[in-house]
PyMOL CGO cylinders between C-alpha atoms (Angstrom):
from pymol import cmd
from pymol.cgo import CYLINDER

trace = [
    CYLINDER, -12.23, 6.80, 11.00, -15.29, 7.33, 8.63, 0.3, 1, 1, 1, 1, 1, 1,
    CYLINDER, -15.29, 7.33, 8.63, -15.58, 4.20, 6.30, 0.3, 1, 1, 1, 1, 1, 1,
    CYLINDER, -15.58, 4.20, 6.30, -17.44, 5.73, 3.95, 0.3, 1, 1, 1, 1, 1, 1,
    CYLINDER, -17.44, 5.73, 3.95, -14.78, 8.04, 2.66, 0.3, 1, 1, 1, 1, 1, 1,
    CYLINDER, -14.78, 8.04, 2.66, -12.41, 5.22, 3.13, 0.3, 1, 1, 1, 1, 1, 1,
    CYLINDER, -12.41, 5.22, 3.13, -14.46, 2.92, 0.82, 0.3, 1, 1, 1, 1, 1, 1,
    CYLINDER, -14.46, 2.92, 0.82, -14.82, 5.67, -1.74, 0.3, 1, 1, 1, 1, 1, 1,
    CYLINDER, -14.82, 5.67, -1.74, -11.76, 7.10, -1.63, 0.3, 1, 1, 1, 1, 1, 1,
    CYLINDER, -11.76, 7.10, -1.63, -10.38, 3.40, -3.17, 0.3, 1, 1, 1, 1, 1, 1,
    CYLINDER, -10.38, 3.40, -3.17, -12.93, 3.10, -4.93, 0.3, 1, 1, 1, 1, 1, 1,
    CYLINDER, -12.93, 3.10, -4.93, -12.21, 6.29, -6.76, 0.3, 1, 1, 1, 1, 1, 1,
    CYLINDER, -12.21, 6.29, -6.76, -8.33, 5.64, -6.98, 0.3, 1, 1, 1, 1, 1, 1,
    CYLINDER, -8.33, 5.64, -6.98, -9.07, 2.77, -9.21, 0.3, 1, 1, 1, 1, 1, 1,
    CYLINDER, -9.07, 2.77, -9.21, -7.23, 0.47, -6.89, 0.3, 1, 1, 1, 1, 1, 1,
    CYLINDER, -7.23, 0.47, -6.89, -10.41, -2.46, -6.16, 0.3, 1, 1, 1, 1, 1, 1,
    CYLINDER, -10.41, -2.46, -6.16, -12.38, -2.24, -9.13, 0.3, 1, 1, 1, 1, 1, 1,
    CYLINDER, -12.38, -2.24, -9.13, -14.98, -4.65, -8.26, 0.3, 1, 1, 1, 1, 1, 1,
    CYLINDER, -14.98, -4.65, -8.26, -14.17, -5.97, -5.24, 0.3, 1, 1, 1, 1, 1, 1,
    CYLINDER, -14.17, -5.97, -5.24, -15.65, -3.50, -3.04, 0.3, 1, 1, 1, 1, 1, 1,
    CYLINDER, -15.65, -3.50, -3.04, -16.16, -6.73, -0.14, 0.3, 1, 1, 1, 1, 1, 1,
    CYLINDER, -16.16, -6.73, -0.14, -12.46, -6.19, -0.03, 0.3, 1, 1, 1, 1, 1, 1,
    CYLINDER, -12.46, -6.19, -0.03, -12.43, -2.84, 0.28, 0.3, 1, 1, 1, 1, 1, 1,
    CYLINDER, -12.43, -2.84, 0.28, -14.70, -3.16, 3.26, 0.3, 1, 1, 1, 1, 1, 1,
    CYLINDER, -14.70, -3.16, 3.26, -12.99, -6.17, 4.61, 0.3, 1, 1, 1, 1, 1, 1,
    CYLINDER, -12.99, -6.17, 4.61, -9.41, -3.35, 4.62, 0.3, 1, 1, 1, 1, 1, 1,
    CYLINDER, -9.41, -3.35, 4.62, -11.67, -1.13, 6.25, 0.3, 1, 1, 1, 1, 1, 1,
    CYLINDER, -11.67, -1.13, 6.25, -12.79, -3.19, 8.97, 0.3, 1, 1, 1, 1, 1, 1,
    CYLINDER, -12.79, -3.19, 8.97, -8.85, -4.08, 9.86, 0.3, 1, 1, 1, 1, 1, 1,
    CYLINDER, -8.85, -4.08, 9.86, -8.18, -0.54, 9.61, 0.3, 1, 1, 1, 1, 1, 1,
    CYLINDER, -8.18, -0.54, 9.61, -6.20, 0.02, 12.87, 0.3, 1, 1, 1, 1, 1, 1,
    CYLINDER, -6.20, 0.02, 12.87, -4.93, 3.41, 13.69, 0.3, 1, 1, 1, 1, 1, 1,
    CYLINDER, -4.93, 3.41, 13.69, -1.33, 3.69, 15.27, 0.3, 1, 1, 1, 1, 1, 1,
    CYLINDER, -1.33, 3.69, 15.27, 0.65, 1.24, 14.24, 0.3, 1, 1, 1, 1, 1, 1,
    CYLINDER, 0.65, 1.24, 14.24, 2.69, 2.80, 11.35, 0.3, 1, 1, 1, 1, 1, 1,
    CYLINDER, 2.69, 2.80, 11.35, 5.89, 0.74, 11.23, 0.3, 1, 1, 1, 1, 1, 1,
    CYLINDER, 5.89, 0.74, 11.23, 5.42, -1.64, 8.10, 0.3, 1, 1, 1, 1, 1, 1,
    CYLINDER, 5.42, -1.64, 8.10, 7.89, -4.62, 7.24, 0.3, 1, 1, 1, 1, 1, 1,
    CYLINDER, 7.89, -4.62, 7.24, 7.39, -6.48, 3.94, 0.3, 1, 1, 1, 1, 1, 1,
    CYLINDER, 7.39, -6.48, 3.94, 8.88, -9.30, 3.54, 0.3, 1, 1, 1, 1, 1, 1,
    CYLINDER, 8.88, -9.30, 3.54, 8.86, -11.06, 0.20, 0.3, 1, 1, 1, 1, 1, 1,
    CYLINDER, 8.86, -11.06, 0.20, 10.50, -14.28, -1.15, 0.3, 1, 1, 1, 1, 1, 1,
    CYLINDER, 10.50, -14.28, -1.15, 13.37, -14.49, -3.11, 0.3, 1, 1, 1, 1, 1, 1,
    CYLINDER, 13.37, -14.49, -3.11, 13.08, -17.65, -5.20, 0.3, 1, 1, 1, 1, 1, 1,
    CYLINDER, 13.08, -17.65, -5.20, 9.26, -16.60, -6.14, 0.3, 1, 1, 1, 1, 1, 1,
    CYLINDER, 9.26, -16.60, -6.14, 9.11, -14.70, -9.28, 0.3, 1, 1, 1, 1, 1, 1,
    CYLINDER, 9.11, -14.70, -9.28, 6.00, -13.12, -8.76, 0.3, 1, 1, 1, 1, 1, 1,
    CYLINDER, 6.00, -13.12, -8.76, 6.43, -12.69, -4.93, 0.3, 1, 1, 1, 1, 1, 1,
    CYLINDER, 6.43, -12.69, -4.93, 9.60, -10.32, -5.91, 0.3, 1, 1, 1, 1, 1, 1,
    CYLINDER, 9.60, -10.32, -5.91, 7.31, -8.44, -8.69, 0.3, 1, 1, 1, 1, 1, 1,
    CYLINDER, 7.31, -8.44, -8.69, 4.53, -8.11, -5.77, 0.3, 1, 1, 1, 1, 1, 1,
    CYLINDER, 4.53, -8.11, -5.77, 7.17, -7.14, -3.26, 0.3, 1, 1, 1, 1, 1, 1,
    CYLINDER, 7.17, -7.14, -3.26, 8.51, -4.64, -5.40, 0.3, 1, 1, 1, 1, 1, 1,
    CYLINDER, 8.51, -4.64, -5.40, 4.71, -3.20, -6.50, 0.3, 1, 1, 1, 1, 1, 1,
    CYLINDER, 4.71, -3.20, -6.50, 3.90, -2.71, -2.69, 0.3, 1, 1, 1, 1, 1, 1,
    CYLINDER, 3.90, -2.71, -2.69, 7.09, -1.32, -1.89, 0.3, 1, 1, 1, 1, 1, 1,
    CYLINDER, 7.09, -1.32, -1.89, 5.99, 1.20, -4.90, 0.3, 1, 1, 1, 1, 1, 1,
    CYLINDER, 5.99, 1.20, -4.90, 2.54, 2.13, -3.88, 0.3, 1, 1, 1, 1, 1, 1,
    CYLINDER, 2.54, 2.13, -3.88, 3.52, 2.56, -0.45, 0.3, 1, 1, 1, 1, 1, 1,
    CYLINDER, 3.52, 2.56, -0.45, 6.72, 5.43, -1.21, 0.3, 1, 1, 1, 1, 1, 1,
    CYLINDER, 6.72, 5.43, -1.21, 3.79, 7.20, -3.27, 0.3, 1, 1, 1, 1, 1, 1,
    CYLINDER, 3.79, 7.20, -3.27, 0.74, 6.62, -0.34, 0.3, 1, 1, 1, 1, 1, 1,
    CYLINDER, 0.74, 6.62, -0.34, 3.77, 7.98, 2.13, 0.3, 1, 1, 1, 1, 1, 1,
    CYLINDER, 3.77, 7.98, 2.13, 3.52, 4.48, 4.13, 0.3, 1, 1, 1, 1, 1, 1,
    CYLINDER, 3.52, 4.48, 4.13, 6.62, 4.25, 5.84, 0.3, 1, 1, 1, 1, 1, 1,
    CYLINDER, 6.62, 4.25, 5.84, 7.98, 0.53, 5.13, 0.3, 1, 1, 1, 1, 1, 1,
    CYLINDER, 7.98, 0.53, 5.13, 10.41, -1.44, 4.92, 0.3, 1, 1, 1, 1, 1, 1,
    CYLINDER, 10.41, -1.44, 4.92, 11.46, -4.76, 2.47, 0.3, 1, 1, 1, 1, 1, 1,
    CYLINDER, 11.46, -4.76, 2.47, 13.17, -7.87, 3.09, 0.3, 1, 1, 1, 1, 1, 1,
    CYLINDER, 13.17, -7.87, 3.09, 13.43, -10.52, 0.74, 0.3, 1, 1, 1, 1, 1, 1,
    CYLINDER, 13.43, -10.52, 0.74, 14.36, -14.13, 1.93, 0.3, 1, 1, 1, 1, 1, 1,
    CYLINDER, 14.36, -14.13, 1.93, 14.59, -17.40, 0.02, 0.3, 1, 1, 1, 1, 1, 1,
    CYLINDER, 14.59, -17.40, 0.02, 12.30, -20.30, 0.74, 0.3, 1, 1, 1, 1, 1, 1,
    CYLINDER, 12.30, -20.30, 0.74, 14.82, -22.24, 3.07, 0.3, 1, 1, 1, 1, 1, 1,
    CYLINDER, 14.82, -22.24, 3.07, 15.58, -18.95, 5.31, 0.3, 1, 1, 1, 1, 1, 1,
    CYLINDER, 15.58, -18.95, 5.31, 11.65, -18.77, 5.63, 0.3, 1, 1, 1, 1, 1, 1,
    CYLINDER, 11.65, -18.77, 5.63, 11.67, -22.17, 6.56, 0.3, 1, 1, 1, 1, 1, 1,
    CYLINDER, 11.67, -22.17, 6.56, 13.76, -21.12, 9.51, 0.3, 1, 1, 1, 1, 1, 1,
    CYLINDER, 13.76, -21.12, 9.51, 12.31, -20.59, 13.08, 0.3, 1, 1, 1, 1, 1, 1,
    CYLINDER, 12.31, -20.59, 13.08, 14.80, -18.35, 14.12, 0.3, 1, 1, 1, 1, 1, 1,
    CYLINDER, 14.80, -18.35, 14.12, 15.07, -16.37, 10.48, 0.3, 1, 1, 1, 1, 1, 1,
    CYLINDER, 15.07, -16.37, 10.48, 11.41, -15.77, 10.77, 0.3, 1, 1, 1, 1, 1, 1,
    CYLINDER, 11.41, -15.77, 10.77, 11.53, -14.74, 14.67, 0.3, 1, 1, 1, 1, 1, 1,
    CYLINDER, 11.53, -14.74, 14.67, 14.52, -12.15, 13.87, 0.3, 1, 1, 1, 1, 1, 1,
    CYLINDER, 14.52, -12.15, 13.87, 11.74, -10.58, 10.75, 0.3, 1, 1, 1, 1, 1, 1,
    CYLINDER, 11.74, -10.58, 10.75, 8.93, -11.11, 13.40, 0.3, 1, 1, 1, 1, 1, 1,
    CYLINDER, 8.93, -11.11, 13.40, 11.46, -8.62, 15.94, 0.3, 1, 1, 1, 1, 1, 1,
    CYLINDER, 11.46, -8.62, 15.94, 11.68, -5.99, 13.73, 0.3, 1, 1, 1, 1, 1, 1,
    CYLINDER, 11.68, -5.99, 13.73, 8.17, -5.86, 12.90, 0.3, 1, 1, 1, 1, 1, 1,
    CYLINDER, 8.17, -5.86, 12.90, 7.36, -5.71, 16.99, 0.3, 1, 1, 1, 1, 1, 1,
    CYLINDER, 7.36, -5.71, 16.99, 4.49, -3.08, 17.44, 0.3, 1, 1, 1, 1, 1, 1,
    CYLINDER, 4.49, -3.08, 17.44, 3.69, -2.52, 13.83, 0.3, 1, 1, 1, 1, 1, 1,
    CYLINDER, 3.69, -2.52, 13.83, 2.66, -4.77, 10.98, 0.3, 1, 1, 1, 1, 1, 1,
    CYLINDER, 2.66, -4.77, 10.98, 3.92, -7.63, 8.40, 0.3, 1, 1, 1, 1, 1, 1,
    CYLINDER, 3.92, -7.63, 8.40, 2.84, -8.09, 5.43, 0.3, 1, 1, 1, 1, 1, 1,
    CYLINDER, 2.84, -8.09, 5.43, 4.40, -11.16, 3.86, 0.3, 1, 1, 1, 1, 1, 1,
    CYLINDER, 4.40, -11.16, 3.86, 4.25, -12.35, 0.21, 0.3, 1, 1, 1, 1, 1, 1,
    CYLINDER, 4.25, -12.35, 0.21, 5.15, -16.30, 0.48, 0.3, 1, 1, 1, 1, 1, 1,
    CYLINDER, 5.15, -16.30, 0.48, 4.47, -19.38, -1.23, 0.3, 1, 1, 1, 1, 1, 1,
    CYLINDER, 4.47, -19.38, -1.23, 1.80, -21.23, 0.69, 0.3, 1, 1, 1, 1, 1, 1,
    CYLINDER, 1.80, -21.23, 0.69, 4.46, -23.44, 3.22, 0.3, 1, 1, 1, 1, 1, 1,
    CYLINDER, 4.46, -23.44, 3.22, 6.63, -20.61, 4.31, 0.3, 1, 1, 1, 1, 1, 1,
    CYLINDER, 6.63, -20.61, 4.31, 3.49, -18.46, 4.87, 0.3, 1, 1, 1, 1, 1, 1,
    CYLINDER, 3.49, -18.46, 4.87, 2.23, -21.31, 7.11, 0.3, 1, 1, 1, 1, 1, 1,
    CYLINDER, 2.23, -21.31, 7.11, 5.21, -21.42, 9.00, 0.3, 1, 1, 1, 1, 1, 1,
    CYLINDER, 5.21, -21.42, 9.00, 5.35, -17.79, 9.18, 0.3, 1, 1, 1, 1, 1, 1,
    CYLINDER, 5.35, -17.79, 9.18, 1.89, -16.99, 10.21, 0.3, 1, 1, 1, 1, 1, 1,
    CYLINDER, 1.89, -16.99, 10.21, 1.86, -19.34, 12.75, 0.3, 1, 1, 1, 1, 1, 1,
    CYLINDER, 1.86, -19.34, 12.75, 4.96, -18.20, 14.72, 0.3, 1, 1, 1, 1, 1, 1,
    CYLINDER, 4.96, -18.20, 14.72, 3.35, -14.83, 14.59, 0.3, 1, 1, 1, 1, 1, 1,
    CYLINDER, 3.35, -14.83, 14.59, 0.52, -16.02, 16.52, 0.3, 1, 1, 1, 1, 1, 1,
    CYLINDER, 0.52, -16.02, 16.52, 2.77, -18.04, 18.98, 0.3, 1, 1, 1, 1, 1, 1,
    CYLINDER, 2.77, -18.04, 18.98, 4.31, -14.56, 19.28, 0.3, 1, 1, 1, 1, 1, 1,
    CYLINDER, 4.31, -14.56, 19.28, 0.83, -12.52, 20.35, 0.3, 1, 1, 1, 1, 1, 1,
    CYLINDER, 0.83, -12.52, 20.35, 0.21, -11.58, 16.19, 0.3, 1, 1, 1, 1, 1, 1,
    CYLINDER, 0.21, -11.58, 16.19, -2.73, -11.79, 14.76, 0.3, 1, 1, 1, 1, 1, 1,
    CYLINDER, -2.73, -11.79, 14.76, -3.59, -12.75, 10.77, 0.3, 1, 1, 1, 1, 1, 1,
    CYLINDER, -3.59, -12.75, 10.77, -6.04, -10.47, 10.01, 0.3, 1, 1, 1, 1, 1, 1,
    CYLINDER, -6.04, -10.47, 10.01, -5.98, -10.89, 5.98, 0.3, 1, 1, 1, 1, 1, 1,
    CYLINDER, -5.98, -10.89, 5.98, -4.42, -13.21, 3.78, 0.3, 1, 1, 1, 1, 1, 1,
    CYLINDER, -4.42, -13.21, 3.78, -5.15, -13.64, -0.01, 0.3, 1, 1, 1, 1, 1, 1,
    CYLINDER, -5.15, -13.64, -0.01, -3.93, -16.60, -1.87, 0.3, 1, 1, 1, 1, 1, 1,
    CYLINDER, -3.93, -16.60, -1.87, -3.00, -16.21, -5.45, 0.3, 1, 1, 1, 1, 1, 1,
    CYLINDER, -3.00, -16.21, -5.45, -2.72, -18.91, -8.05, 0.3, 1, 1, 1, 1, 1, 1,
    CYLINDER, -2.72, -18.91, -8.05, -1.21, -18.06, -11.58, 0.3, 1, 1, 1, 1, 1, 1,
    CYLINDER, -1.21, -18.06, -11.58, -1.26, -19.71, -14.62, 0.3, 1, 1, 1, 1, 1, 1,
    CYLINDER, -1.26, -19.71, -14.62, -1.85, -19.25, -18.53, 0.3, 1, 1, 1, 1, 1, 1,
    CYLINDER, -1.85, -19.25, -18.53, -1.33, -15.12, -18.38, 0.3, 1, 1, 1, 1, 1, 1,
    CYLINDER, -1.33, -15.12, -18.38, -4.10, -15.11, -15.42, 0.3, 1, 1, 1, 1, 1, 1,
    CYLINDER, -4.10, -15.11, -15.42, -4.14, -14.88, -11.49, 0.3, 1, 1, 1, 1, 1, 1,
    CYLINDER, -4.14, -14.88, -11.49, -7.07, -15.97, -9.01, 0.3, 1, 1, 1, 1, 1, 1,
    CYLINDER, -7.07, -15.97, -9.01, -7.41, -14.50, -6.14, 0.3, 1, 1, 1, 1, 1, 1,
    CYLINDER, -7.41, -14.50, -6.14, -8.97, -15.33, -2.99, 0.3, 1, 1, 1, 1, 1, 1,
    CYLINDER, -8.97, -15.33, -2.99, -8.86, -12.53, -0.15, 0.3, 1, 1, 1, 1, 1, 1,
    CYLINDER, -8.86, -12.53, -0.15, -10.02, -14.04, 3.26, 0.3, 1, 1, 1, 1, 1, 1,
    CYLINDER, -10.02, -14.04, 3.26, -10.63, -12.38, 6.45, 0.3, 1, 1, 1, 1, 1, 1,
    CYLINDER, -10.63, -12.38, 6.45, -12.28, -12.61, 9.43, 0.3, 1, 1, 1, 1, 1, 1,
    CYLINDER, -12.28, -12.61, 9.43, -14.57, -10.23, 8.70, 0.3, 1, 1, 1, 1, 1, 1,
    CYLINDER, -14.57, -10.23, 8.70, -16.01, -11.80, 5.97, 0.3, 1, 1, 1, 1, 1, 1,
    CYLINDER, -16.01, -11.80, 5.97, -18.62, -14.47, 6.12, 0.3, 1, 1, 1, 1, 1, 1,
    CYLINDER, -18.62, -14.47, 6.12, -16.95, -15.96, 2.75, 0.3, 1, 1, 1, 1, 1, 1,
    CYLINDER, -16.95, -15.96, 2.75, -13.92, -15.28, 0.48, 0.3, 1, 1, 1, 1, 1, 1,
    CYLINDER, -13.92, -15.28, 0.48, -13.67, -13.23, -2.12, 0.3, 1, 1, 1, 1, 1, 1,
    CYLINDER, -13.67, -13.23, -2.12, -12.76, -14.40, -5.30, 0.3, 1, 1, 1, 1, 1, 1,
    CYLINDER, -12.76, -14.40, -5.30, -11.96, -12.52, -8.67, 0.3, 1, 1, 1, 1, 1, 1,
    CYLINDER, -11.96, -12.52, -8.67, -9.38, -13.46, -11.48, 0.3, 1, 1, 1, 1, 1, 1,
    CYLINDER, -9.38, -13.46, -11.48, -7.23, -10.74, -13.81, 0.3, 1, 1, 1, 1, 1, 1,
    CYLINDER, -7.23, -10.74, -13.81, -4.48, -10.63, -16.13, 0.3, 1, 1, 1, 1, 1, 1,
    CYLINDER, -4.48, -10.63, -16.13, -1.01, -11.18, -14.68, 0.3, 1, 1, 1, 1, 1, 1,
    CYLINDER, -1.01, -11.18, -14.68, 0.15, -7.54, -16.14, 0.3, 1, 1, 1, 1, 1, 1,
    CYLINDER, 0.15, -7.54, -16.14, -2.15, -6.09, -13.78, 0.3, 1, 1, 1, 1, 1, 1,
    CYLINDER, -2.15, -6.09, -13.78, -2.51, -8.12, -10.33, 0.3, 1, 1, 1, 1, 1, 1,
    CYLINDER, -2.51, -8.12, -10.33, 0.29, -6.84, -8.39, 0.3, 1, 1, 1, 1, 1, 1,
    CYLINDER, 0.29, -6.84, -8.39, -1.27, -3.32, -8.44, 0.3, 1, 1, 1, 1, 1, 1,
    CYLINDER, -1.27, -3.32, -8.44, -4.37, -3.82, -7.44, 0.3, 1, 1, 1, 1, 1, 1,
    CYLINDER, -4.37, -3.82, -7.44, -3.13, -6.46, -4.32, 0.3, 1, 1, 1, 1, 1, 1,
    CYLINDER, -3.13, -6.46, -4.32, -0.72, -3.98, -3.26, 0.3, 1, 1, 1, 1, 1, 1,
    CYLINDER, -0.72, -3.98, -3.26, -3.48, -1.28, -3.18, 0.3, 1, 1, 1, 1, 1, 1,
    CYLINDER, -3.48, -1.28, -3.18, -5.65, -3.30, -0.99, 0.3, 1, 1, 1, 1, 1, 1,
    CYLINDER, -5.65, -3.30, -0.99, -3.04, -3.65, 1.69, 0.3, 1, 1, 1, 1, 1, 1,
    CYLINDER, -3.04, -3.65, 1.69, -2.35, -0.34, 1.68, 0.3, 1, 1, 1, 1, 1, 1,
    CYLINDER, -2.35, -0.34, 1.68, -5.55, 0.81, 1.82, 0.3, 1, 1, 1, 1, 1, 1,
    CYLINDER, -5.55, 0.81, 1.82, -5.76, -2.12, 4.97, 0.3, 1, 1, 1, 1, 1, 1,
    CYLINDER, -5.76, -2.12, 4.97, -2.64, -0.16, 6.41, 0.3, 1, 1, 1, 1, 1, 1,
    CYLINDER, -2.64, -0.16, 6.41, -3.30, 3.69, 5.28, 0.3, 1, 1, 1, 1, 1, 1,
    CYLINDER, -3.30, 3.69, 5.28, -6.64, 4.61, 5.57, 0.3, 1, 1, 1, 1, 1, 1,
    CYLINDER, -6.64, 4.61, 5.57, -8.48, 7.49, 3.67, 0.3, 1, 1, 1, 1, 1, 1,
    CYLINDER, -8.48, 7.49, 3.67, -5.89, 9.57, 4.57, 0.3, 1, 1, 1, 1, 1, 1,
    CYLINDER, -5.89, 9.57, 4.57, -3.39, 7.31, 2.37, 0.3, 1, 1, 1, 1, 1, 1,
    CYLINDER, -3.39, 7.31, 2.37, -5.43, 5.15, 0.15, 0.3, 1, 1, 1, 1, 1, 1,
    CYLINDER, -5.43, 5.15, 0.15, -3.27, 4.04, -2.50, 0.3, 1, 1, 1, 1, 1, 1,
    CYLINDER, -3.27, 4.04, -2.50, -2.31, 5.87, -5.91, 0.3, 1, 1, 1, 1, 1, 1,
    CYLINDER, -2.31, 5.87, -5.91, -2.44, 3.55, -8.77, 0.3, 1, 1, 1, 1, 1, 1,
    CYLINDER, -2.44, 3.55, -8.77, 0.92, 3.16, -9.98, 0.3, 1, 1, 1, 1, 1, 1,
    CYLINDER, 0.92, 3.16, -9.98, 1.81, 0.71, -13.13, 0.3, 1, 1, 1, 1, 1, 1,
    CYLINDER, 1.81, 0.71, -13.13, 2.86, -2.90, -12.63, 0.3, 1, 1, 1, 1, 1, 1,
    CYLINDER, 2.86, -2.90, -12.63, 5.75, -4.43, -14.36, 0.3, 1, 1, 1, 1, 1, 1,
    CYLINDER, 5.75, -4.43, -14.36, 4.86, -8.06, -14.14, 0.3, 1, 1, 1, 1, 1, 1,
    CYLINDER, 4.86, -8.06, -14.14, 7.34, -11.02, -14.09, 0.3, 1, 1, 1, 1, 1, 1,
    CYLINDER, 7.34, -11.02, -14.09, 7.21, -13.13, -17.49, 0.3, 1, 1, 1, 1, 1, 1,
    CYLINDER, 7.21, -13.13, -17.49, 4.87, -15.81, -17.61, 0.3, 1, 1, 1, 1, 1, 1,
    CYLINDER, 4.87, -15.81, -17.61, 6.47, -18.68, -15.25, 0.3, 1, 1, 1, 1, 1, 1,
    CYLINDER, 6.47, -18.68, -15.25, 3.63, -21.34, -15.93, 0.3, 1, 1, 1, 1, 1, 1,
    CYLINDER, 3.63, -21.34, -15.93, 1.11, -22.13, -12.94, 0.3, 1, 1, 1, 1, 1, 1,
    CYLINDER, 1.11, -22.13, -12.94, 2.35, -21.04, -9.46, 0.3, 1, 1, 1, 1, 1, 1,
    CYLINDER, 2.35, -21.04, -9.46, 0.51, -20.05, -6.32, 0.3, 1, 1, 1, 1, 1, 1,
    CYLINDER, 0.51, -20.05, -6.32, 1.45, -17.49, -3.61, 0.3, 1, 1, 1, 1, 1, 1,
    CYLINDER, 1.45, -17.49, -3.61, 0.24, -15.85, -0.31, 0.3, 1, 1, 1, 1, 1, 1,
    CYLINDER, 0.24, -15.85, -0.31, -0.02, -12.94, 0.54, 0.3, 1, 1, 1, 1, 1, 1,
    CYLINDER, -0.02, -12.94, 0.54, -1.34, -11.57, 4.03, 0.3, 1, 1, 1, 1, 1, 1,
    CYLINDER, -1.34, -11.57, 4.03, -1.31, -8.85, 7.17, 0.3, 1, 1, 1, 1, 1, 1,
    CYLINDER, -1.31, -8.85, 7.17, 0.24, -9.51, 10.58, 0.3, 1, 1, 1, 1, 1, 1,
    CYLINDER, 0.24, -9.51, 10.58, -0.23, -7.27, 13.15, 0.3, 1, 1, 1, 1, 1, 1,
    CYLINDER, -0.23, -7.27, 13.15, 2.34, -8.04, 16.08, 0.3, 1, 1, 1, 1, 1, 1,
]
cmd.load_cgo(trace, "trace")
């Protein structure tokens, strides 16, 4: 795979902006072969749906095969519920959208199962803004940038498809919705490969 063109080609699609350490971190977790996707968002999270729903949208137009599964904070909470998701992900990749305790429980009955985390970004909303902080193993620190709500979910979703797609499929930009303005929340998002 030639990074460069990978870099630039989501750099030109609009999809990082300015956080081109991101868009080297995707890069750098860029593994060829696996191409079955499962995204699995939860239900009772407002903004986990819209995000859910944005990556779902990106991927149809990047030609990502995928497929969604929402679940509600108890069935997350679940060992076997979250083994079952873990099953049908077997060989490919996860990418969850979670509140920070199911993601915990989730991520770390991956890795009991052989997966490994190899990006997670935690987002914390409030006042018609979201921070995020994308964290990875290849970075020596986490990047952090902030944004209106109305345009967040586009720009995550982009990243993880660029993380899943490569050059070949670097993510479109395609509009976000955005849920209404629920008051301060925080979410994770991340990448499992099984």
């Amino acid at each position: 795979m030639d990074r460069r063109n990978f870099i630039g080609t989501l750099l030109a699609s609009g999809v990082l902006g300015a956080t081109l350490p991101a868009a080297r971190a995707a890069d750098d977790l860029f593994l060829a072969g696996a191409n079955r996707v499962l995204i699995v968002g939860q239900s009772d999270q407002p903004y986990a749906l819209e995000l859910t729903a944005q990556l779902g949208r990106v991927f149809t137009a990047a030609g990502i095969p995928h497929m969604q599964v929402v679940a509600g904070g108890t069935e997350l909470a679940q060992v076997a519920h979250v083994i079952a998701l873990l099953e049908k992900a077997r060989g490919g990749r996860v990418i969850g959208v979670m509140d920070d305790a199911a993601a915990v429980i989730f991520q770390e009955l991956a890795a009991a199962r052989g997966g490994a985390c190899v990006l997670s970004t935690h987002h914390r909303f409030g006042a018609g803004a979201v921070r995020h902080c994308c964290t990875s193993a290849t970075l020596e620190a986490g990047i952090v940038w902030s944004e209106p709500i109305s345009a967040q979910a586009g720009r995550i979703a982009g990243v993880y498809a660029g993380a899943i797609g490569g050059r070949q499929r670097a993510a479109p930009t395609v509009p976000a919705t955005g849920p209404a303005d629920g008051g301060p929340a925080s979410l994770v998002s991340f990448l499992i490969n099984t």
